[in-house]
Every structure is written in structure tokens, then in C-alpha cells.
N, C-alpha and C positions, 0 to 999 in steps of 0.2 A: 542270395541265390538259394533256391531249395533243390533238393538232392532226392532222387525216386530211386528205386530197386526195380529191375526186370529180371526175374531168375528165367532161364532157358526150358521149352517144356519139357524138354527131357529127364528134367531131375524129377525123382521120387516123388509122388504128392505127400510123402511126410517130411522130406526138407521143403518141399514147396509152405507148408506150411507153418514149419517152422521160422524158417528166414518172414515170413509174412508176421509173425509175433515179435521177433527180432527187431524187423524193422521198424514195427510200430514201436516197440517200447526204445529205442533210438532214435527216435523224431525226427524217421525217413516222411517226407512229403508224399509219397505212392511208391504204392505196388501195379506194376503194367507184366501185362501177360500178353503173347504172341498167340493170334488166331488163325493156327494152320494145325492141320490132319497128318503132315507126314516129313519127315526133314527135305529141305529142298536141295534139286540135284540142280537146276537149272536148265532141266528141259524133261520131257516127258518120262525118264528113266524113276525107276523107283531105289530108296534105300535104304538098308534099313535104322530102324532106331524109336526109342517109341516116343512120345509127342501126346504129351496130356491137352484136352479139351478145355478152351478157355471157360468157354458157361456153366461149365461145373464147376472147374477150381474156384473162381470168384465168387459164388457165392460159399464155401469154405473158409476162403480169405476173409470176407466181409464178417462169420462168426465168430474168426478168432483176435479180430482184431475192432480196434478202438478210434482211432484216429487219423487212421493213414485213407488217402481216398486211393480206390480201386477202378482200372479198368482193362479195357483190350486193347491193345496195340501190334493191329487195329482189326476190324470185322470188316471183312471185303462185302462190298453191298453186291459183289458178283455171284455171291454165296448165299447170302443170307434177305429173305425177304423183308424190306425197313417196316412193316409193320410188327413181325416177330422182333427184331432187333429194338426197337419202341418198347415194345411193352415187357421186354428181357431185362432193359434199361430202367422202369420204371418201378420192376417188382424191386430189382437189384437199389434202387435207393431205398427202398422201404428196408430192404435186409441189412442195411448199412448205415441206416438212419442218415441218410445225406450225404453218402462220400461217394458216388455212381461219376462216374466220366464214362460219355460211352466216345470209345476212339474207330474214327469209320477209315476205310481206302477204297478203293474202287476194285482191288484185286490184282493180283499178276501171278502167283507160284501156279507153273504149267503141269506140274506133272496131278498137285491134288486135283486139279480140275479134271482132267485126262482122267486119272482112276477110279472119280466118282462119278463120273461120265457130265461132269458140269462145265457147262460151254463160257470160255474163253473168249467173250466178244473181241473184235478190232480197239485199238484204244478208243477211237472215237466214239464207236455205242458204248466202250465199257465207263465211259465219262458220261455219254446223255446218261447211263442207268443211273449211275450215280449223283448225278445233278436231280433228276426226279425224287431219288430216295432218301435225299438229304435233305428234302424243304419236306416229302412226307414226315419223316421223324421230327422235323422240326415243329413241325402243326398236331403230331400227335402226342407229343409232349408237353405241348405248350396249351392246347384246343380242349374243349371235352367232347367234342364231333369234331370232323376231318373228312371235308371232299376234296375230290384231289382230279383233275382229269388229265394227262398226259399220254404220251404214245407209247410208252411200257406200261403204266403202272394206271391204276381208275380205283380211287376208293368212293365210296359214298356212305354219308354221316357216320362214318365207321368211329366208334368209341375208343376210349382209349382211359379205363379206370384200373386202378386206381392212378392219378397223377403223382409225378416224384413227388419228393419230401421237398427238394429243392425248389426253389421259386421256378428257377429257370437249369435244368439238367444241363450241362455244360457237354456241347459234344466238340472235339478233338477231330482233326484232319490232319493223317501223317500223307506228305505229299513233298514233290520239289517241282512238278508241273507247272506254266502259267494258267493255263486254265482252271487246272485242281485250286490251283491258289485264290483263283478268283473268286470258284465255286466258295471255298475255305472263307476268302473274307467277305463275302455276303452271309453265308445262313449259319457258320461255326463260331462258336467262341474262343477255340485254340486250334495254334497250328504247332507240326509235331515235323523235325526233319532230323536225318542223318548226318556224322560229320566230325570230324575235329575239327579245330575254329577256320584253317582256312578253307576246307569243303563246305563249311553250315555259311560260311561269309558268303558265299555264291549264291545259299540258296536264299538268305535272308535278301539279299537285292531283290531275288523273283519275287518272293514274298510280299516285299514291300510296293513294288512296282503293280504287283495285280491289287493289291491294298486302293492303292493310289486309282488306277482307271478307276476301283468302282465307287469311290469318292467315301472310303474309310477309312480311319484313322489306323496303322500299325499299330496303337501302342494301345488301344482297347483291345488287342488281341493276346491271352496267355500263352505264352511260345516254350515250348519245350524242345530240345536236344539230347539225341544219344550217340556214344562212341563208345569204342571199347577200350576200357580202361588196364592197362599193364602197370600196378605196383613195381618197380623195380630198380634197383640204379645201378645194374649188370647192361654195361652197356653195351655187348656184342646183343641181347635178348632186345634191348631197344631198339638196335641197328635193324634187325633181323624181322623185327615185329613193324614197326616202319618201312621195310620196303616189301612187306608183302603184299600181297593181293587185299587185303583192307586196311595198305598203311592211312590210306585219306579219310578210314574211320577211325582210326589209332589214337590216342593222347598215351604215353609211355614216357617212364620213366618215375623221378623220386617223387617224394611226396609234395616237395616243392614245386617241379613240374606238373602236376595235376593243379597245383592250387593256382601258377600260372594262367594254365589252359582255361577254366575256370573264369577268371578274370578276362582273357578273352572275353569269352561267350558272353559276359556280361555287358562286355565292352560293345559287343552286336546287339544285343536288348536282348536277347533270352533272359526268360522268366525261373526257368529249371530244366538240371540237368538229368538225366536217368542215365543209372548204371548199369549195364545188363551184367550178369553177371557169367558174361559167357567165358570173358578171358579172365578170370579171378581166379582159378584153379581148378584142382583136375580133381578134388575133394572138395566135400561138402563142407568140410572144418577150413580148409584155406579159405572157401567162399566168402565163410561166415566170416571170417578172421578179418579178410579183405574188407568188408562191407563195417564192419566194428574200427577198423584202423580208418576207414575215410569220415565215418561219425568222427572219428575222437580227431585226427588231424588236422583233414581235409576242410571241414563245413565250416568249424569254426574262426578257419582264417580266411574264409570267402560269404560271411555273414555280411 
């Protein structure tokens, strides 16, 4: 199993890029960053808190580090036009010499779209946009021209230099949708869901079942998982953290229990887990601490 880092954008961009050195020199598998403007309230209300820009961090990340692949998790194509997002994707492998995953969604946090005045389609258009945007970046990554004729989007011979370093730039789809899924198993190379093992077990059936209609294999597909991880074997903080409002994204407790959970995910065919490092502590030293004690414990007994 390999093990990624997500630090929350909140933190400082010098712990951000500290923990991004850390991790690399701890043979974390990636560094994934969240691509939102503002912390989310769940409906158009604003709040505050400040929320660093993933296209900037990343390329920071990418100079200070060596071997960990970097990307976004994920770039709403509700936001961002997929030929910007293509060629953001393309310079970022050259800055990285090869470690670029670009991770796409289709979008949903109401309130950044509302205050930058960016419309919010019906799921349905916000899925054709993104069914469109995802075979664009696909041909503009892949093509050295790219025409494209759809009912959003019209390229013509539009270029696309310099091409990644990678043969083929691996793009990522965080989704639990059947349709997302379908879109995911025709034109993506990985699929990205939310979850402790028995939430991600749900989504893995949809996954595999949209796999299935479009006549692909699951298992050519690199699958990644994230929950939030609570160190701890205070078992009222377990209790407490389990029946909240994200116990179904929860894995908590010792360190044994992580290594369990783990073994799960495995058990579902995930490829790797990422750890955000939202519930790691309330310091940037516990963060680190937390993300140092899962290196030394954790990985090694779920290798």
C-alpha cells in the first residue's frame, strides 16, 4: 500500500512546505492539495479563514522536493477552463520532472462559486461540462494539435507544447457518481473516493460496476482513498470522533487499528491511502509528529 500526505489549505505556506520536504524525505507516495478559494459552509454563507491557492503551492512543492508525485485534489472543471488546466498540468511535469497527476471533479462548494460570481450548473450540465473537459485534456496531453467540437466547448488545431515529461500524464477523478465513474473509467487513469473501509466499500461496487458497462478492466485503474485519521487509543475521543458528522470518513484509534483499516482498503483493491492531515492536530509539531509515527509504524506493517 502507499501512503500520500494532504495538509489542509489552511496551514501556513511554510509548514506547507515544510511537511512537503518531510514527506518526501519519508517515502510518502504524494503530496495532494485541495482546490477551493474559501473554507466551505455548505451553502452560500461565507467564513472566515484563509485557504491558500493550489497552482501556486504546487509548483513550490514540486521545487522542494525530489520524489513524491504532486497534485490537486481535485480542480473542479466548473472553475477552470480544461485547456488552462492542460497546459498548468503540462508545465507542472516539466517543474517536477515527471511526478504531475492532474486530479479533476466536476465541482460542487456553493458558496466559492456564488462569490466569484461562477455559475453553478444542474448536476447534469455540471457532468456534460465535465465529460467534454476530460477527453479535451485528454487529447491535449496526449496530441500535439487538438480539435474538439462539443456543445460547451470547440477547440480547433489548438496546440498544446511543451508535452509532459511523462509518456502519458495520469489524470485522477475524485467521484462516488455512476456516471462520474463511467466518465472516470473511460478517459482517467485513477479513481480517488472518500471513506473508511465500510463508506469507500460502497463506492468501490459503483466504481467497479461503471468499470464493467463500459467494458474496462477495475484493476488497470490506480485507485486512491482518503479518511481522516485520529492517532489515539483514548477511547471516549474514538467514541466521540466515530459518531460525528464524519464518523463514515473516520478510521480512529491505535496504531494497530490504522494498520487494520489499511488492510481493509487493501482488501477492496485500493492502490493508496492519503492522509489529510486535517485531524492530526491542532499544531503544526503534532502534524508532523502524526505523519513521522505513521512512516515509522503504520506503512511498514501494511507493505
Amino acid at each position: 500500500m502507499k501512503f500520500s500526505v494532504w495538509p489542509a489549505p489552511e496551514r501556513s505556506t511554510d509548514e506547507t512546505l515544510d511537511l512537503a520536504r518531510a514527506a518526501d524525505a519519508l517515502g510518502y507516495y504524494g503530496f495532494w492539495y485541495a482546490d477551493h478559494y474559501m473554507p466551505n459552509t455548505g451553502s452560500e454563507e461565507l467564513a472566515p479563514g484563509d485557504t491558500h491557492e493550489v497552482w501556486s503551492i504546487l509548483p513550490a512543492v514540486a521545487a522542494v522536493t525530489e520524489s513524491i508525485r504532486i497534485g490537486p485534489l481535485v480542480s473542479p472543471t466548473s472553475v477552470h477552463h480544461p485547456a488552462v488546466l492542460a497546459n498548468r498540468a503540462a508545465t507542472l511535469d516539466h517543474v517536477s520532472h515527471g511526478r504531475m497527476v492532474l486530479g479533476l471533479g466536476a465541482g460542487w462548494q456553493i458558496n466559492e462559486h456564488k462569490a466569484y460570481g461562477i455559475e453553478l450548473e444542474a448536476p447534469k450540465q455540471r457532468v456534460d461540462r465535465f465529460e467534454e473537459a476530460i477527453q479535451i485534456i485528454r487529447l491535449l496531453l496526449d496530441e500535439d494539435h487538438t480539435t474538439f467540437e462539443g456543445s460547451i466547448y470547440s477547440l480547433v488545431n489548438a496546440p498544446s507544447d511543451p508535452s509532459p515529461v511523462q509518456d502519458q500524464l495520469p489524470i485522477l477523478v475524485g467521484t462516488g457518481g455512476p456516471r462520474m465513474c463511467r466518465i472516470t473509467a473511460r478517459y482517467a487513469q485513477e479513481w480517488n473516493t472518500w471513506g473508511a473501509p465500510e463508506m469507500a466499500a460502497g463506492a468501490v461496487d459503483t466504481f467497479n460496476t461503471a468499470c464493467e458497462k463500459v467494458g474496462v478492466d477495475p484493476a488497470s485503474k490506480h485507485t486512491s482513498v482518503q479518511a481522516l485519521f485520529i492517532l489515539t487509543e483514548n477511547q471516549e475521543k474514538i467514541d466521540g470522533a466515530l459518531a460525528g458528522p464524519m464518523g463514515s470518513r473516520t478510521v480512529a484509534g491505535s496504531v494497530d487499528r490504522i494498520v487494520e483499516a489499511v488492510g481493509e482498503y487493501a482488501a477492496l483493491g485500493f492502490d493508496e491511502v492519503i492522509v489529510p492531515d486535517f485531524a492530526l492536530g491542532k499544531t503544526a509539531e503534532q502534524r508532523f509528529e502524526a505523519y513521522e509515527r505513521i512512516a515509522a509504524e503504520v506503512v511498514p506493517s501494511c507493505s
